[in-house]
N, C-alpha and C positions, 0 to 999 in steps of 0.2 A: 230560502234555498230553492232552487229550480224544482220541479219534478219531474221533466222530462231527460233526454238525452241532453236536449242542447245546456248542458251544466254550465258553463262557463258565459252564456250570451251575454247574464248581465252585469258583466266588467266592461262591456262594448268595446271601445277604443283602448281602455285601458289592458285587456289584452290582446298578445301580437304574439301570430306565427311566422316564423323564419327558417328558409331551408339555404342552402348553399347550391345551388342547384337551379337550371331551369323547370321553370312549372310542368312541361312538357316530358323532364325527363327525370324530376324531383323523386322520391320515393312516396307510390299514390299510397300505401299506409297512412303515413304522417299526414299527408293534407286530408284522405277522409276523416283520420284522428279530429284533428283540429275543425273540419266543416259539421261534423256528428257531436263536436263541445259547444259548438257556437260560435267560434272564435274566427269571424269577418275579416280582420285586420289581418292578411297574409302575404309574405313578402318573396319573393324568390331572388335570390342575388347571386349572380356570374359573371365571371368573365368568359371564357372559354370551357368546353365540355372537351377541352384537348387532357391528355394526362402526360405524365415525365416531367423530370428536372428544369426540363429546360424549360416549361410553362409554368411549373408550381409555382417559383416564388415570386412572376408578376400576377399569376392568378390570384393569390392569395391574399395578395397586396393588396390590391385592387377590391376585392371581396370585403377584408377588413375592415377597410375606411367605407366602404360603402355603408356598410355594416351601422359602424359606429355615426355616421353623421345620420341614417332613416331614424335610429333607436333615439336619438338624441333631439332629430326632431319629430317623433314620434309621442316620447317618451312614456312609453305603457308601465304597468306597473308591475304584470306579468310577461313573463317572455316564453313561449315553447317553441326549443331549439331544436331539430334535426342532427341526432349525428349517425354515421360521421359527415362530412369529417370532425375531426374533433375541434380544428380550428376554429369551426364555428361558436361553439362553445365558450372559448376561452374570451373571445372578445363580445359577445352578451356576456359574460361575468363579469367586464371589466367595466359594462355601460351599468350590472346592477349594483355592482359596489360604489359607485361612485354616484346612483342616485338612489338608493336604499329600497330598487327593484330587487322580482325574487326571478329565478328560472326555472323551470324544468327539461328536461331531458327526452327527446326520444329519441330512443337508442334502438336501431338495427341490428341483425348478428353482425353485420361487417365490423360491428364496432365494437365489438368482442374476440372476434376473429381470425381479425388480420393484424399482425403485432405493430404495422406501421400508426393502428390508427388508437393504440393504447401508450404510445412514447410519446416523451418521456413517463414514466407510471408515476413519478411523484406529479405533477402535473397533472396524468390523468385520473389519481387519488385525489387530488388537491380540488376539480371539479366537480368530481362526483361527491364529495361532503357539500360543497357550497349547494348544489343545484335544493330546490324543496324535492325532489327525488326522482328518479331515471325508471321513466317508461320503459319496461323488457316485455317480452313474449314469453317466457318461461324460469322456473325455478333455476335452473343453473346461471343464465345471465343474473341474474336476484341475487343470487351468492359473489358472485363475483364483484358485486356494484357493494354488496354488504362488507366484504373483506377489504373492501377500501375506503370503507367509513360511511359509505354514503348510505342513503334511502333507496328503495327501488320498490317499484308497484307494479305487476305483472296484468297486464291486458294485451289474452293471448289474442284477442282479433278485434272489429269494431263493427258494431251493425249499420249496413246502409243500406240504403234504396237508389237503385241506379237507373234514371230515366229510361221508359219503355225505349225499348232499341227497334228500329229497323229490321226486317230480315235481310240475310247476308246468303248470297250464290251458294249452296253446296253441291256437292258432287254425288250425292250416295245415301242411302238411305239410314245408313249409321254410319254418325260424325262424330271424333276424335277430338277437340283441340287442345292441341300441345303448348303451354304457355312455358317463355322461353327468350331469352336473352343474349345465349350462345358462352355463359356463362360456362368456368371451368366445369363446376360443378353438376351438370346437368349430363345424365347420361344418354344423348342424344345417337352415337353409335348404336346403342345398345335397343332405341326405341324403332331407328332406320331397320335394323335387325328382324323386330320382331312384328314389323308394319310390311316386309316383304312377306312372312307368312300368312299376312289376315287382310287379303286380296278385298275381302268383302267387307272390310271398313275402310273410311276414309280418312287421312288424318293432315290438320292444318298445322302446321308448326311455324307459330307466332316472333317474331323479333327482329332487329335491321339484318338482313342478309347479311351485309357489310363486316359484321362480326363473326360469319360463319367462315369455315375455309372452304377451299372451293374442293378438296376432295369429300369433304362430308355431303356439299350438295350434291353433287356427281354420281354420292352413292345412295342416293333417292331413291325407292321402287315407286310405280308409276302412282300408286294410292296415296304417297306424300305430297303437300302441298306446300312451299313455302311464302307465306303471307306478306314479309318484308314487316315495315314498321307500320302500322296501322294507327288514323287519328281515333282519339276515343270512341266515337261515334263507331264507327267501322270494326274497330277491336268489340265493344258489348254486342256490337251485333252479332259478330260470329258466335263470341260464346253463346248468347241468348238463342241461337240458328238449333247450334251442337246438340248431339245429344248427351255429350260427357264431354268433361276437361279432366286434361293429365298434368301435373305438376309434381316433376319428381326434382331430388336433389341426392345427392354423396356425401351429403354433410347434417351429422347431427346436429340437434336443438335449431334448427333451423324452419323459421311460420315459411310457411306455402302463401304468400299473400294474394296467386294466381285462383290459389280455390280456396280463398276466402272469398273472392268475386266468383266464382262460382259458386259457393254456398249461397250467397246474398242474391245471387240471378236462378238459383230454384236448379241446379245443373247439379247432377250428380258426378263425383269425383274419383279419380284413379292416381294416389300419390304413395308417396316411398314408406315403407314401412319401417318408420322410426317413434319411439317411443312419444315423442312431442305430439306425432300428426296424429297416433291411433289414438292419444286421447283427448285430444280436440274435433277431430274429426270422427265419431266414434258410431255416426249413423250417414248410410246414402254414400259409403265409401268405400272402396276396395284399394287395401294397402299391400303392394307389389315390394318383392324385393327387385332392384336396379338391375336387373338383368333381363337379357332378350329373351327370355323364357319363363322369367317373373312375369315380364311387362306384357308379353302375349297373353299368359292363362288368366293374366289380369282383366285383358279387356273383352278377352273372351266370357270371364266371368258375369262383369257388367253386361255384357248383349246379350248373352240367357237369360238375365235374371233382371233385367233394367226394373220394369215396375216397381219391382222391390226394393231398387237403391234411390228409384224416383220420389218414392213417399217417404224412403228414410231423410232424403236433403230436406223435406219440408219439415219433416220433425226435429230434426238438426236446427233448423231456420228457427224452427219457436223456441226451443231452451237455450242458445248461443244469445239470440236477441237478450231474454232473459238475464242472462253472469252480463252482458257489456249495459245494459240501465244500471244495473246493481255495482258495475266498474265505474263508471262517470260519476256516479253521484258519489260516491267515496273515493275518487279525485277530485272532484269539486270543494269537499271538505277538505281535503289537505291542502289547497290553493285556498280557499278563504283563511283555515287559520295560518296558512303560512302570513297571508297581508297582512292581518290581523294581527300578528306578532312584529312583523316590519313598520306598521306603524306608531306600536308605542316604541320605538325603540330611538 
């Protein structure tokens, strides 16, 4: 058995990550997942990043067969699948059943979340028992994946190391970055709010513009900056620049995976006070409630007291590294005797 992180390296070819999704726009959890197990062999399959009816089902289609002819001539022995969406899933099941592969699951909150991406539930029970078990972030997805028969093994974040970055332009002597998608969830009014009071910070709010509306831009005070879509390169920089990253959300049980990159780049963090983040995040952190008046005393807090949140991210850094060696390696056990069992059978 490995001793290090990379768990899974020596299956080599014989395992294979698959996301539905361009690499560029995949979810970076899963693929640091998979780069931090060992697992070389990664596939991204798309057609279009368009959404609606009227794209789904040539998307889909197209994605499927794609799907099934890589796996087929690939033919690994282990599969870790990205969901959602969930489609992905079901046809890696159909390539393990028919050649006595095993899968696993990582599972995002979307894929808890949003009810389109758990229909039909016999279907999505019917997955969750086959898969060797579904990667969650927390106790509640755990139960949810349990009540439907299946397995599930909670790895609330992954440790990495992200190439030395560049420095990135800033504006100000205390920097903000807002990591950020334009997502419903993200209380971005509420941060515009509380960034016209705190003149003497700066704050970069990260994501494609294109997603924003144009009255949220509009109502910028002069300290906000909007980034646009940033290549990797460019985005570690900035955060690496910062002196804090803010990653807030409106939605329990939901990983910050924006400051778990900031955990891993040594930056100290400003995210929503819900039960998931304070106890993962539990040092080098200031948990705001989602309001313009949360979010201001919050950052206000951090800029009095920075040193002090700066040395807790580093001690955050050493016990976090710590639970995710101790997570792999007892994934790695359950992917050997999952094989293990698949081949005397």
């Amino acid at each position: 058995m490995p001793t290090n992180s990379k768990a899974l390296a020596e299956l080599g070819p014989e395992c294979l990550f698959l996301a539905w999704a361009p690499r560029s726009l995949g979810a970076p959890r899963s693929q640091v997942l998979a780069n931090e197990l060992g697992i070389e062999e990664q596939h991204f399959i798309y057609l279009t990043t368009r959404r609606g009816l009227l794209f789904a089902p040539w998307k889909y289609a197209y994605q499927a067969v794609r799907t099934l002819l890589l796996l087929f001539r690939k033919r690994p022995r282990i599969v870790l699948v990205q969901s959602p969406p969930s489609l992905a899933v079901l046809f890696v099941y159909l390539y393990c059943a028919l050649t006595n592969s095993r899968y696993l699951v990582e599972a995002h909150s979307a894929a808890f979340q949003y009810a389109y991406w758990t229909r039909p539930r016999w279907l999505y029970r019917f997955l969750a028992r086959k898969a060797i078990t579904t990667i969650v972030t927390n106790k509640e997805f755990q139960q949810l994946v349990h009540r439907s028969g299946g397995s599930a093994f909670i790895v609330r974040d992954i440790a990495t190391t992200f190439p030395k970055a560049k420095s990135y332009p800033l504006h100000g002597s205390f920097n903000v970055v807002v990591v950020s998608t334009f997502s419903s969830d993200e209380p971005l009014r509420e941060v515009l709010e509380a960034a016209a009071d705190l003149e003497e910070v700066q704050f970069y709010i990260t994501g494609k513009k294109a997603y924003a509306s144009r009255e949220l831009l509009a109502s910028a005070p002069g300290n906000v900056h909007f980034t646009d879509f940033l290549p990797d390169a460019s985005y570690y920089a900035l955060l690496s620049s910062s002196q804090a990253v803010m990653c807030l959300s409106t939605r329990d049980h939901t990983m910050q995976y924006g400051a778990c990159e900031a955990l891993w780049l040594g930056k100290p963090i400003i995210t929503s006070d819900w039960p998931l983040l304070r106890a993962y995040f539990d040092k080098g952190t200031v948990h705001v409630p989602n309001t313009s008046a949360g979010i201001r005393q919050g950052v206000r807090e951090m800029k009095e007291h920075y040193h002090q949140y700066d040395a807790g991210i580093k001690e955050l850094q050493i016990a976090q590294r710590q639970e995710w060696h101790e997570k792999a390696q007892a994934l790695a056990r359950l992917v050997h005797k999952a094989t293990q069992a698949s081949q005397r059978d």
